[in-house]
VEXBA-810813 format. One record per atom (N, C-alpha, C): residue number from 1; y, x, z; residue in three letters. Coordinates in nm, 3 decimals, always signed. Example, Ala and Ser with C-alpha at 12.3 -4.5 7.8 and 13.67 -1.06 7.14 Angstrom:
2
[pt 1 [-0.569 +1.319 +0.780] Ala]
[pt 1 [-0.450 +1.230 +0.780] Ala]
[pt 1 [-0.330 +1.320 +0.780] Ala]
[pt 2 [-0.225 +1.285 +0.708] Ser]
[pt 2 [-0.106 +1.367 +0.714] Ser]
[pt 2 [+0.003 +1.290 +0.787] Ser]
This chain:
156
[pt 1 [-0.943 -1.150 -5.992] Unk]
[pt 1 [-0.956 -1.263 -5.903] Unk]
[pt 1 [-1.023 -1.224 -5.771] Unk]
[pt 2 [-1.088 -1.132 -5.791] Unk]
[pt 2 [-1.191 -1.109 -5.649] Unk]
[pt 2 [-1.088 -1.035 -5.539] Unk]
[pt 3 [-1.013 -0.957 -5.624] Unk]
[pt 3 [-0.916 -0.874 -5.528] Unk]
[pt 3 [-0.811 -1.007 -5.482] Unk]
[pt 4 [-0.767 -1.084 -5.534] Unk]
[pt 4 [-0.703 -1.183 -5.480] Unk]
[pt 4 [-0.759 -1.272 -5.371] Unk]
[pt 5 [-0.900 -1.306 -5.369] Unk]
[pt 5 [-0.977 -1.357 -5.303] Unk]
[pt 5 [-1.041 -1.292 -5.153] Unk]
[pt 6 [-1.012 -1.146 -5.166] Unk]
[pt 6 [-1.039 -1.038 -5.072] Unk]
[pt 6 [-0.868 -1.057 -4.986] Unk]
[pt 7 [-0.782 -1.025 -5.047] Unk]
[pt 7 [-0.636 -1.055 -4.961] Unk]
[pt 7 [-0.624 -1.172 -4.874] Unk]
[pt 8 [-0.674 -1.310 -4.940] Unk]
[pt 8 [-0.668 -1.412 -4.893] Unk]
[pt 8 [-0.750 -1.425 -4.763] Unk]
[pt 9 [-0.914 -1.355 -4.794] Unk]
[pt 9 [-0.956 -1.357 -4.693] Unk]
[pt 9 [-0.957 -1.291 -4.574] Unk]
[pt 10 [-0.906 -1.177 -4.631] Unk]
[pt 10 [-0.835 -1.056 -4.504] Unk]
[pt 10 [-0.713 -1.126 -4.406] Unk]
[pt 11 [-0.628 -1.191 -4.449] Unk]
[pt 11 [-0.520 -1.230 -4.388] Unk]
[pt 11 [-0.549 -1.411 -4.301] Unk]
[pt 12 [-0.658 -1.485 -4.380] Unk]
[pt 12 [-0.725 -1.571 -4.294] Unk]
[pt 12 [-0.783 -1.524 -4.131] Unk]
[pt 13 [-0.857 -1.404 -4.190] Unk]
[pt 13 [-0.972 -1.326 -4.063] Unk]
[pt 13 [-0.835 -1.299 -3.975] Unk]
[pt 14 [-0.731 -1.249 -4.021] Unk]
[pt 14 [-0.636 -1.213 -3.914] Unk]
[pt 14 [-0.529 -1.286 -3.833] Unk]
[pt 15 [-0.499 -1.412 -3.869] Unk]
[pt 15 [-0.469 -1.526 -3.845] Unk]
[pt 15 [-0.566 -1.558 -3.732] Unk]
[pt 16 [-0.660 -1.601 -3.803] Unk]
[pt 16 [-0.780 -1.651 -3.691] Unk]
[pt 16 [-0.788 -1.573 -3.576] Unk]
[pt 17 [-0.771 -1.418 -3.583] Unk]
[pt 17 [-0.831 -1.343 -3.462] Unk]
[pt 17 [-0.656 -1.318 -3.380] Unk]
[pt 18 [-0.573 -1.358 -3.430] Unk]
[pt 18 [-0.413 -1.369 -3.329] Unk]
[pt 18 [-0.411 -1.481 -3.304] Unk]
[pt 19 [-0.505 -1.617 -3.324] Unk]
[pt 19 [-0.481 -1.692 -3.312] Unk]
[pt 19 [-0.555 -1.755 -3.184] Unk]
[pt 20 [-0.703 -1.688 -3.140] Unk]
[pt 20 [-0.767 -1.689 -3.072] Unk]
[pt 20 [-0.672 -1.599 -2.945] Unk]
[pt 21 [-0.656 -1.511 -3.002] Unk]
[pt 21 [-0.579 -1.370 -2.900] Unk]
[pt 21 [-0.451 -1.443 -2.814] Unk]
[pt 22 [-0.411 -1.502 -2.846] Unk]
[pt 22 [-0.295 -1.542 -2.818] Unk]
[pt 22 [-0.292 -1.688 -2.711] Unk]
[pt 23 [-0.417 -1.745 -2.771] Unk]
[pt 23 [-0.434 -1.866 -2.703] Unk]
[pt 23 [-0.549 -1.824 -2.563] Unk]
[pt 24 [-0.580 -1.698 -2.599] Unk]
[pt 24 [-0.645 -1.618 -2.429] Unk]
[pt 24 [-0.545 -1.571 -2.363] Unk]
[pt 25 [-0.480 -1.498 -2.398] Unk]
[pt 25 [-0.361 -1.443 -2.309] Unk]
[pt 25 [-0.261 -1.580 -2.255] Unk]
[pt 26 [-0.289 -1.673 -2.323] Unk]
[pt 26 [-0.127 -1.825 -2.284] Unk]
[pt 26 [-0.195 -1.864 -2.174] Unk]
[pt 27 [-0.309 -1.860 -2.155] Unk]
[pt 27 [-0.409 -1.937 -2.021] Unk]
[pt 27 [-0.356 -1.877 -1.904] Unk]
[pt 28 [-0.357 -1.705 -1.922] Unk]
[pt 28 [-0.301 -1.648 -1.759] Unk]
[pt 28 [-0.455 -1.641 -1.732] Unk]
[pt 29 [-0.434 -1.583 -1.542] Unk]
[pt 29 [-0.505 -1.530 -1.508] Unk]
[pt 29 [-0.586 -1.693 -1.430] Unk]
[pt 30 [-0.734 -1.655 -1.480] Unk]
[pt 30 [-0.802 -1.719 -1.426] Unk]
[pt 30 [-0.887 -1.783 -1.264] Unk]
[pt 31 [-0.895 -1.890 -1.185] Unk]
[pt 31 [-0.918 -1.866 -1.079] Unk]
[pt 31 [-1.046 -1.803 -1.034] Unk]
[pt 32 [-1.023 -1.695 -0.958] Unk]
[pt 32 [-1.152 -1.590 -0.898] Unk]
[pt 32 [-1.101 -1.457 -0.984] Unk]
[pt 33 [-1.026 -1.419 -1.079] Unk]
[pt 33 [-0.999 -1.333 -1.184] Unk]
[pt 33 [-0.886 -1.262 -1.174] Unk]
[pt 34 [-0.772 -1.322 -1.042] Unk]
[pt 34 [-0.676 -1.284 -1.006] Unk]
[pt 34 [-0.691 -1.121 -0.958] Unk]
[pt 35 [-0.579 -1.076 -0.906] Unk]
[pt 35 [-0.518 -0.982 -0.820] Unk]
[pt 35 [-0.583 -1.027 -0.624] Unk]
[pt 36 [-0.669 -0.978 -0.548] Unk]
[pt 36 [-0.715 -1.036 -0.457] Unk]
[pt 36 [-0.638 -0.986 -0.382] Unk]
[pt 37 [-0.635 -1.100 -0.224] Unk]
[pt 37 [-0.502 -1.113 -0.119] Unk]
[pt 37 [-0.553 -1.053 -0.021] Unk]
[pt 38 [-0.578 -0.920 -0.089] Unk]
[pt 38 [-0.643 -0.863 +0.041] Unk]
[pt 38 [-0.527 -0.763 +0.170] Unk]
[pt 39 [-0.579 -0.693 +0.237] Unk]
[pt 39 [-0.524 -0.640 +0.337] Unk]
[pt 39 [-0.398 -0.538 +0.277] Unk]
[pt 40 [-0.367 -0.511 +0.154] Unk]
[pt 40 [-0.305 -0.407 +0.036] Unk]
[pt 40 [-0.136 -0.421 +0.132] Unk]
[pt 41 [-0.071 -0.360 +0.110] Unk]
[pt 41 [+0.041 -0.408 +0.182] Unk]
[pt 41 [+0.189 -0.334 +0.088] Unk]
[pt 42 [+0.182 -0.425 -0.036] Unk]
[pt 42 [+0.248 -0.408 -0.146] Unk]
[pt 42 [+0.267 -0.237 -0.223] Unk]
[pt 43 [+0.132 -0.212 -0.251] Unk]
[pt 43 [+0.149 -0.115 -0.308] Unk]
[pt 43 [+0.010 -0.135 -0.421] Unk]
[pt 44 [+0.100 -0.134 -0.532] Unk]
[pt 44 [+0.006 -0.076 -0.630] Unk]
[pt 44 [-0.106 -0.236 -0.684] Unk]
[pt 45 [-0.183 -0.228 -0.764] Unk]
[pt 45 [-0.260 -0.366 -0.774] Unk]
[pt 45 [-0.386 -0.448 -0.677] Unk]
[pt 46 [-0.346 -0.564 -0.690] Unk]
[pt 46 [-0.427 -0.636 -0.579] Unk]
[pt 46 [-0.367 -0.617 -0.446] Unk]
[pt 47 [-0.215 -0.609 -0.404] Unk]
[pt 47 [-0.129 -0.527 -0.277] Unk]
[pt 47 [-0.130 -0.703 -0.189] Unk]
[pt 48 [-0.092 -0.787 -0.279] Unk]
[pt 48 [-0.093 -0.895 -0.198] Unk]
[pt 48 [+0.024 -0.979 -0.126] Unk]
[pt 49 [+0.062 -1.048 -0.105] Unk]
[pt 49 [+0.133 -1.106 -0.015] Unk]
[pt 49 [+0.303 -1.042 -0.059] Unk]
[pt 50 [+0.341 -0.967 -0.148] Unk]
[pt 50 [+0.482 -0.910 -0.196] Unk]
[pt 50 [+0.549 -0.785 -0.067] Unk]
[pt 51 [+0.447 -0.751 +0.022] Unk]
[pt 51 [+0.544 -0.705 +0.089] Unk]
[pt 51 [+0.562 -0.563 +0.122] Unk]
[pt 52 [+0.716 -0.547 +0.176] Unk]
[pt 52 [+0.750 -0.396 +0.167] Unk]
[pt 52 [+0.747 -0.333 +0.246] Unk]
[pt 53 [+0.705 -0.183 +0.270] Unk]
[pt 53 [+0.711 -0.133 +0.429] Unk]
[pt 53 [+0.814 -0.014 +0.408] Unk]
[pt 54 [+0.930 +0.002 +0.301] Unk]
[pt 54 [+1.009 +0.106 +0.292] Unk]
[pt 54 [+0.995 +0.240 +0.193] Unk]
[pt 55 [+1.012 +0.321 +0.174] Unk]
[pt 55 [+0.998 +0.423 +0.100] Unk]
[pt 55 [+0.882 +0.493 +0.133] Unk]
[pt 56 [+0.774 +0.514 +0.095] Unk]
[pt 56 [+0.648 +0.594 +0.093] Unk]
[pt 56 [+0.550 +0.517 +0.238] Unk]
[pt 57 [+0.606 +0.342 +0.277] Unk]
[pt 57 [+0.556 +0.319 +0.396] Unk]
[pt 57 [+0.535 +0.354 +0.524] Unk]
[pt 58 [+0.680 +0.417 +0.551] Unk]
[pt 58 [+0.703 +0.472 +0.619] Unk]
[pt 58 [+0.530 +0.593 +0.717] Unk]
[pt 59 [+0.539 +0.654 +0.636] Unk]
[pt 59 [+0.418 +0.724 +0.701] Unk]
[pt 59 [+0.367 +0.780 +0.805] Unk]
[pt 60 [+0.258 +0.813 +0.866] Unk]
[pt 60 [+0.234 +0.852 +1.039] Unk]
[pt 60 [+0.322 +0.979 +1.000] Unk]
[pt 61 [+0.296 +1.032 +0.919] Unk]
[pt 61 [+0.408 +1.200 +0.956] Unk]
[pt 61 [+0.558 +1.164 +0.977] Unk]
[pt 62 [+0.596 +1.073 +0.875] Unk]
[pt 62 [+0.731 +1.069 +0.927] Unk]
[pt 62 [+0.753 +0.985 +1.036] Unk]
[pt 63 [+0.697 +0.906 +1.078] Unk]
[pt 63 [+0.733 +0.816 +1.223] Unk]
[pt 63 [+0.672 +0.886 +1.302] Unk]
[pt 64 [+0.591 +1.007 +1.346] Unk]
[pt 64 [+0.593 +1.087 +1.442] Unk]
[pt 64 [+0.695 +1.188 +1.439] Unk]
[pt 65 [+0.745 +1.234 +1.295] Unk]
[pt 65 [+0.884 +1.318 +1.351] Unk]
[pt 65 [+0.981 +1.218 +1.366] Unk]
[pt 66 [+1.006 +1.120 +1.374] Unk]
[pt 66 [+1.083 +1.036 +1.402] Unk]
[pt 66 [+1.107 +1.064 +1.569] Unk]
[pt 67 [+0.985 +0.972 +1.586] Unk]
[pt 67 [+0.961 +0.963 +1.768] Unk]
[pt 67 [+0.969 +1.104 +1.835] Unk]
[pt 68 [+0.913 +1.231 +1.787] Unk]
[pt 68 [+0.902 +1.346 +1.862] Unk]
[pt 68 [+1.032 +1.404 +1.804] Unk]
[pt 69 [+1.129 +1.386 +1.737] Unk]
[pt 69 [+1.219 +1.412 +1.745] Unk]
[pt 69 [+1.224 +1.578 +1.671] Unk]
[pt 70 [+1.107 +1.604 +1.580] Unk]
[pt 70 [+1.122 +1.724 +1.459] Unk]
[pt 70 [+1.107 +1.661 +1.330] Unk]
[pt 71 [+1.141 +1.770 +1.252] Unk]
[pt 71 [+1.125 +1.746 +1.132] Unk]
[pt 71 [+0.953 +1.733 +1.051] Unk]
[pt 72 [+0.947 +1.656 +0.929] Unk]
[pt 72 [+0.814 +1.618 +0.916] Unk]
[pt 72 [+0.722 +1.743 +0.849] Unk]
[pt 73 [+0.834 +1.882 +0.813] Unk]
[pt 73 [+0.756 +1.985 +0.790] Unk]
[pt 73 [+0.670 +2.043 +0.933] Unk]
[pt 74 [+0.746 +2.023 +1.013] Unk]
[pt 74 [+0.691 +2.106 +1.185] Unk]
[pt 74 [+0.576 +1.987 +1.204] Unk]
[pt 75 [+0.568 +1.875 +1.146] Unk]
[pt 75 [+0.448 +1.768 +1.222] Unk]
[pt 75 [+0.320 +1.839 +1.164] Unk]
[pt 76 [+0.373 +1.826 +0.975] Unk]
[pt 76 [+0.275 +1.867 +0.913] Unk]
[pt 76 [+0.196 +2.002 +0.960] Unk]
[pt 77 [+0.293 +2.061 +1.019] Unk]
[pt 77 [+0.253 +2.270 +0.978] Unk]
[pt 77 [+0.126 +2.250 +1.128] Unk]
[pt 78 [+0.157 +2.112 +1.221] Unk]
[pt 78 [+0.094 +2.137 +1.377] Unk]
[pt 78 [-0.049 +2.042 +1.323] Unk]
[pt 79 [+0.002 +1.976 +1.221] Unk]
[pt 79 [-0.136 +1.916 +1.181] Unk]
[pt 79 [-0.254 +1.991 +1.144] Unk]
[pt 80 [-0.148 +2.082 +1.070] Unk]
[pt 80 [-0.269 +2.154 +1.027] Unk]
[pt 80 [-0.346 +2.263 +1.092] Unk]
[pt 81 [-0.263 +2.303 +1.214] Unk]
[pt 81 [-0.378 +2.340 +1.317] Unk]
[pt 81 [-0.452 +2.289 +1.397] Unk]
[pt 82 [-0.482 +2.174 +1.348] Unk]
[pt 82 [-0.578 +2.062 +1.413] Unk]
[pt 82 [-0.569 +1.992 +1.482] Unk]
[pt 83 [-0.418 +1.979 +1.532] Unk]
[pt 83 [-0.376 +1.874 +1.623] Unk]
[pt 83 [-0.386 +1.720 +1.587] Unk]
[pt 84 [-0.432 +1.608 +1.711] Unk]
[pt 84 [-0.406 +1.492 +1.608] Unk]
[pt 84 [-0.243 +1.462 +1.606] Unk]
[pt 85 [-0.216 +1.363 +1.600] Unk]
[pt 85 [-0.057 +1.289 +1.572] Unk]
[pt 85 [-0.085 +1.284 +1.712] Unk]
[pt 86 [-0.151 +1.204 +1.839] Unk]
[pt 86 [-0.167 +1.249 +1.990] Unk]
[pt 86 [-0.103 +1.306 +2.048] Unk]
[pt 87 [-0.124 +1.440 +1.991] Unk]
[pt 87 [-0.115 +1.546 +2.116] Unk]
[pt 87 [+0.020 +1.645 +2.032] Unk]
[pt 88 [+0.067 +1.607 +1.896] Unk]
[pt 88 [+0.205 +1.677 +1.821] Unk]
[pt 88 [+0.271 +1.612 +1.930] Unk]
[pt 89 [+0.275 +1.456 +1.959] Unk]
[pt 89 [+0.366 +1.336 +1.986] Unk]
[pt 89 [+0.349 +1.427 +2.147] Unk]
[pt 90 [+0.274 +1.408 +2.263] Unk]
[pt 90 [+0.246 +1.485 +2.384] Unk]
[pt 90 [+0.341 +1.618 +2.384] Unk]
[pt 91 [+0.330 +1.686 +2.301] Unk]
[pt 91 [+0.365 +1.813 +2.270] Unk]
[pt 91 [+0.502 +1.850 +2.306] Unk]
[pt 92 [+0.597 +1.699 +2.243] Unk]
[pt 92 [+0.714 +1.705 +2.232] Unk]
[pt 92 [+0.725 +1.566 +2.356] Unk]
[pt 93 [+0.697 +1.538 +2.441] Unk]
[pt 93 [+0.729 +1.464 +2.529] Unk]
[pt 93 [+0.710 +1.330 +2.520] Unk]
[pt 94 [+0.635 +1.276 +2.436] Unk]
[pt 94 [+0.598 +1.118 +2.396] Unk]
[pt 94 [+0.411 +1.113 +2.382] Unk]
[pt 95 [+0.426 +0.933 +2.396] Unk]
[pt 95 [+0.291 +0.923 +2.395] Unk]
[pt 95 [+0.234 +0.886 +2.283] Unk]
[pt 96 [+0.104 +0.870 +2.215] Unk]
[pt 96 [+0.017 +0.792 +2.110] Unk]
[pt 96 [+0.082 +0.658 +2.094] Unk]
[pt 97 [+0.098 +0.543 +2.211] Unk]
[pt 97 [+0.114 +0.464 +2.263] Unk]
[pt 97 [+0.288 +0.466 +2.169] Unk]
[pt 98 [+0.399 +0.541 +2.202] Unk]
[pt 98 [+0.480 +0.557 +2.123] Unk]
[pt 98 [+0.462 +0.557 +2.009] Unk]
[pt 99 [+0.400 +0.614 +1.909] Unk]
[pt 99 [+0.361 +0.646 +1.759] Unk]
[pt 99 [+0.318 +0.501 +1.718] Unk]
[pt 100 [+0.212 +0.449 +1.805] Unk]
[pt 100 [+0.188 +0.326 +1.749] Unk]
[pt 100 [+0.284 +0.240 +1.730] Unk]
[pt 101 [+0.338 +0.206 +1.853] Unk]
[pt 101 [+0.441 +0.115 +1.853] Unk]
[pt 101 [+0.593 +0.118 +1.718] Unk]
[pt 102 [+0.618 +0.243 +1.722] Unk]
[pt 102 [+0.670 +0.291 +1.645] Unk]
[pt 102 [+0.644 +0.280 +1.493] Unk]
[pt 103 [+0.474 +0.290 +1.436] Unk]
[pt 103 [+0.452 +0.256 +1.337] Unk]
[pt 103 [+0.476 +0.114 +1.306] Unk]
[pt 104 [+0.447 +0.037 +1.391] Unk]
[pt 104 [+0.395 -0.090 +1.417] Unk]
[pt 104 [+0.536 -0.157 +1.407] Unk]
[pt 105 [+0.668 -0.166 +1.485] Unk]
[pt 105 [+0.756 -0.166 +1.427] Unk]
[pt 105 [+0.801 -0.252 +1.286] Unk]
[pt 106 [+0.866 -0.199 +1.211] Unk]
[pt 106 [+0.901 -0.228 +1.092] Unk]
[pt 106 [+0.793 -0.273 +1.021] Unk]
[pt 107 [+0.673 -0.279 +1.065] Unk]
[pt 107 [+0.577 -0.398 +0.954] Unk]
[pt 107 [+0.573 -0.512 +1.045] Unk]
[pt 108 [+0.584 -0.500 +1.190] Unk]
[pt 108 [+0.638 -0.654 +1.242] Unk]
[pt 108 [+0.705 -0.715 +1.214] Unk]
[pt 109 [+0.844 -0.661 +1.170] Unk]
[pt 109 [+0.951 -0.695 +1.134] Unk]
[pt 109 [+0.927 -0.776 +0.970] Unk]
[pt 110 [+0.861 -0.712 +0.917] Unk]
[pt 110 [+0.815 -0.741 +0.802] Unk]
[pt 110 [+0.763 -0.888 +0.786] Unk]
[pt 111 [+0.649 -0.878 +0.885] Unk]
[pt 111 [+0.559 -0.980 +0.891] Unk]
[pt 111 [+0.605 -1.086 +0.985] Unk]
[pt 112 [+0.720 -1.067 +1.015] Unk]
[pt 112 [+0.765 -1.164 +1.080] Unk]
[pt 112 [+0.887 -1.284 +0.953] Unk]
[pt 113 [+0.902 -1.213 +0.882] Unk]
[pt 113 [+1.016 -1.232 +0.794] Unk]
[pt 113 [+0.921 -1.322 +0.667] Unk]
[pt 114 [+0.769 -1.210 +0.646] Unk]
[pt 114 [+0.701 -1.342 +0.569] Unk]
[pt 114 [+0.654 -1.464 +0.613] Unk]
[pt 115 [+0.671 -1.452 +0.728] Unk]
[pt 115 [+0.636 -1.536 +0.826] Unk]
[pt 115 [+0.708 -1.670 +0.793] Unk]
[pt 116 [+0.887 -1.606 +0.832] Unk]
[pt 116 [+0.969 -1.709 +0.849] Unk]
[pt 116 [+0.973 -1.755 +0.673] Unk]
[pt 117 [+0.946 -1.669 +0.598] Unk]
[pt 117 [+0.981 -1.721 +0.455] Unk]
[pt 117 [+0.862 -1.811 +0.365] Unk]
[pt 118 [+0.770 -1.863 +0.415] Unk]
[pt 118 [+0.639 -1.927 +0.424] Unk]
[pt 118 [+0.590 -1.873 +0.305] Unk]
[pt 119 [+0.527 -1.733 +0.352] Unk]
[pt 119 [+0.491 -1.643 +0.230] Unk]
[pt 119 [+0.328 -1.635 +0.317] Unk]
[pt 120 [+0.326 -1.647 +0.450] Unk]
[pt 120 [+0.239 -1.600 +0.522] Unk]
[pt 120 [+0.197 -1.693 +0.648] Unk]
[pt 121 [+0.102 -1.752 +0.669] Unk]
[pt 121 [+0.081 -1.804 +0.792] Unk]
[pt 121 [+0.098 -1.711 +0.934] Unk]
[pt 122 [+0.097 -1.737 +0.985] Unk]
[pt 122 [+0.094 -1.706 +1.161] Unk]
[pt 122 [-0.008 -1.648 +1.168] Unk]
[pt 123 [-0.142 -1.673 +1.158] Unk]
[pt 123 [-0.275 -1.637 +1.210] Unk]
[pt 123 [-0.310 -1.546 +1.097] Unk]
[pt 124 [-0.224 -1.546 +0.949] Unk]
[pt 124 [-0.299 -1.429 +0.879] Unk]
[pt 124 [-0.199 -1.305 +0.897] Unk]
[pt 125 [-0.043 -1.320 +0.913] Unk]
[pt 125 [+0.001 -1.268 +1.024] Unk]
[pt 125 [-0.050 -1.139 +1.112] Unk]
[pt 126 [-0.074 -1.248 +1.223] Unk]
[pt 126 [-0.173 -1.159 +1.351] Unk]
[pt 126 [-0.289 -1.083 +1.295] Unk]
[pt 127 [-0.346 -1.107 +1.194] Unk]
[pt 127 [-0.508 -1.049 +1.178] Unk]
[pt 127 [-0.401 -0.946 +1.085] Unk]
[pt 128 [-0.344 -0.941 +1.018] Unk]
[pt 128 [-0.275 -0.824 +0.968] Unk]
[pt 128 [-0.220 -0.675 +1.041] Unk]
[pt 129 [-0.129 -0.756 +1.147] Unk]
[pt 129 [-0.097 -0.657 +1.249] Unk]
[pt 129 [-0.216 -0.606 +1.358] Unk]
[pt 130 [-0.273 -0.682 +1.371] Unk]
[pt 130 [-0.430 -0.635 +1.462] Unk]
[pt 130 [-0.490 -0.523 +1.404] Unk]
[pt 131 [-0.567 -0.562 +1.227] Unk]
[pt 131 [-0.614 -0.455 +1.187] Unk]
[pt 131 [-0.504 -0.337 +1.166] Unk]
[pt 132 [-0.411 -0.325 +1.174] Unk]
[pt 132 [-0.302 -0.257 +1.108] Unk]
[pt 132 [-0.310 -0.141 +1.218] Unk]
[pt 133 [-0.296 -0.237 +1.321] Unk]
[pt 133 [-0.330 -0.134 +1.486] Unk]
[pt 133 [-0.394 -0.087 +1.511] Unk]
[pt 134 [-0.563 -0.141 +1.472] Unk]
[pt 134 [-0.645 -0.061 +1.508] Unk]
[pt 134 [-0.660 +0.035 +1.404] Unk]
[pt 135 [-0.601 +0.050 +1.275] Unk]
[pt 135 [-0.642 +0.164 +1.202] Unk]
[pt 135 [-0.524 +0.247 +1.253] Unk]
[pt 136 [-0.406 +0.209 +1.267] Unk]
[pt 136 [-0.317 +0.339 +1.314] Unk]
[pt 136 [-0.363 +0.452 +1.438] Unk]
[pt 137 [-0.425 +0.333 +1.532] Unk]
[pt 137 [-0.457 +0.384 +1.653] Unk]
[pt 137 [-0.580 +0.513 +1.615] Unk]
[pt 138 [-0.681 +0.440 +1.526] Unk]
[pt 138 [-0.774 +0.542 +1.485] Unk]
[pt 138 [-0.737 +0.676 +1.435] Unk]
[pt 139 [-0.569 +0.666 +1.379] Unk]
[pt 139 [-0.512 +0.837 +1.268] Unk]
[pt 139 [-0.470 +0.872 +1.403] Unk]
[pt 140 [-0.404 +0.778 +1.477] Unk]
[pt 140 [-0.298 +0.883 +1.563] Unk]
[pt 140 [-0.413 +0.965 +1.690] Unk]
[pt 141 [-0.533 +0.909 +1.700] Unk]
[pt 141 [-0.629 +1.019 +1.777] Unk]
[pt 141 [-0.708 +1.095 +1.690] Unk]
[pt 142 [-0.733 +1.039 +1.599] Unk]
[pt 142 [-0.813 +1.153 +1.447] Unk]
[pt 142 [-0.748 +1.292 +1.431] Unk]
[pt 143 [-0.857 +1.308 +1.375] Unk]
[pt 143 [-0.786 +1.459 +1.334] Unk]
[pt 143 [-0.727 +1.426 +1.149] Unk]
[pt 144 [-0.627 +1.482 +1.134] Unk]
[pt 144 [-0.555 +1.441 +1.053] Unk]
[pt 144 [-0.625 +1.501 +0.897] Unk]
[pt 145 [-0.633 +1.368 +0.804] Unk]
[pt 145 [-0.683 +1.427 +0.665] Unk]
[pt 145 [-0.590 +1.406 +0.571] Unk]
[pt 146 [-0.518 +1.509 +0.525] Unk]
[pt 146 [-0.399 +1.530 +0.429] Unk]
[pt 146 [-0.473 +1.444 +0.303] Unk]
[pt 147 [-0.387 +1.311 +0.241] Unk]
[pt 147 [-0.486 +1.295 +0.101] Unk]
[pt 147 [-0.390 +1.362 +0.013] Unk]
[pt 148 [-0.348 +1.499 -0.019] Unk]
[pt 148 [-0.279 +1.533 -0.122] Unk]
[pt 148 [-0.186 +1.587 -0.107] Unk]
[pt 149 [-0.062 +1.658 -0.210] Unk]
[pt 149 [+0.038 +1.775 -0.132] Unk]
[pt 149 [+0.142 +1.622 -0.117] Unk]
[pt 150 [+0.181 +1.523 -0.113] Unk]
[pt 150 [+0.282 +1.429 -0.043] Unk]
[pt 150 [+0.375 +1.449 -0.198] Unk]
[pt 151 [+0.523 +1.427 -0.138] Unk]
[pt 151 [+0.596 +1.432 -0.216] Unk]
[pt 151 [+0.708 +1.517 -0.194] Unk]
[pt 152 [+0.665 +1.630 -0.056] Unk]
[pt 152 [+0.790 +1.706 +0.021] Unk]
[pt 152 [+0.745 +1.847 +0.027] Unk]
[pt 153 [+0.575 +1.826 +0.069] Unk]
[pt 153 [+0.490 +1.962 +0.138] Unk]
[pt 153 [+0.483 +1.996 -0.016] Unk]
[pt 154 [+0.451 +2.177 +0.055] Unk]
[pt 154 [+0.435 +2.269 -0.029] Unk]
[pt 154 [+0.295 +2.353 +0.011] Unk]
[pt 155 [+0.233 +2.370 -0.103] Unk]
[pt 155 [+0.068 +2.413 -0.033] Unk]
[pt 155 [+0.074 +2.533 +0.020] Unk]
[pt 156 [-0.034 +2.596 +0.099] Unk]
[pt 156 [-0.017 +2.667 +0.185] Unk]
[pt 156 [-0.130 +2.745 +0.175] Unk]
C-alpha cells in the first residue's frame, strides 16, 4: 500500500508543478519585464522597433568601399595602418561628409518606412537618426577598432 501511496503522490507533486509551470508561461511577458525599446536596431535581443538595415547592417567598411570605390579588403588592410574611414574615403577622392551620408542613407530610408507604417513616431524617428549620426560621425574620424575577424577578413 505505501508503494501505491508513494506513486499517487509522486504524480500529484507533478501535476501540481506543470500546472503552476504552465499557468506562468500563459501570462507572457510581464510589464517592465519585456525586451526594452531601446536604440538596438533589429539585431539580436531587446533590438526594438523590428527593423532592418540589410545584411551585416550594412557596415562602415563596406559603405566606405562602396563610396571610395575599392574593395572592403583594401579599406580593411588601410585601416589597419591607422587610417580613420576619413582620410581611406580622402585618399580615394571623397569626403567623411560622404561616408556619413552614405551610411545614413538606407537607415533613413528605413526609418522613414517605419515611419509611414505607424511602427514609429516622427520625433522618435529623428532622435534615432541624430544619435545614429553622431556615432557614425565619431567611427568615421576614430581610429578604427576591429571587434573581431568579420565574416570575410582573414587574420593577419
Amino acid at each position: 500500500m505505501k508503494k501505491w501511496q508513494f506513486m499517487v503522490g509522486t504524480v500529484v507533486a507533478l501535476v501540481a508543478v506543470l500546472s503552476l509551470s504552465v499557468a506562468a508561461f500563459a501570462q507572457g511577458p510581464q510589464p517592465g519585464t519585456g525586451a526594452p525599446q531601446g536604440m538596438g536596431i533589429g539585431h539580436g535581443p531587446g533590438a526594438g522597433y523590428g527593423l532592418r538595415f540589410g545584411p551585416n547592417g550594412g557596415s562602415l567598411v563596406d559603405v566606405t568601399a562602396d563610396v571610395a570605390g575599392i574593395g572592403a579588403q583594401d579599406v580593411a588592410a588601410e585601416l589597419r595602418t591607422g587610417k580613420t574611414f576619413a582620410q581611406v574615403a580622402a585618399a580615394h577622392g571623397k569626403t567623411a561628409e560622404d561616408l556619413v551620408n552614405a551610411f545614413l542613407s538606407e537607415r533613413q530610408d528605413v526609418l522613414k518606412q517605419a515611419v509611414a507604417d505607424g511602427r514609429l513616431t516622427q520625433a522618435v524617428a529623428d532622435t534615432m537618426l541624430a544619435t545614429m549620426k553622431a556615432n557614425v560621425e565619431q567611427h568615421v574620424n576614430g581610429t578604427w577598432q576591429p571587434r573581431g575577424m568579420g565574416y570575410r577578413f582573414s587574420a593577419q
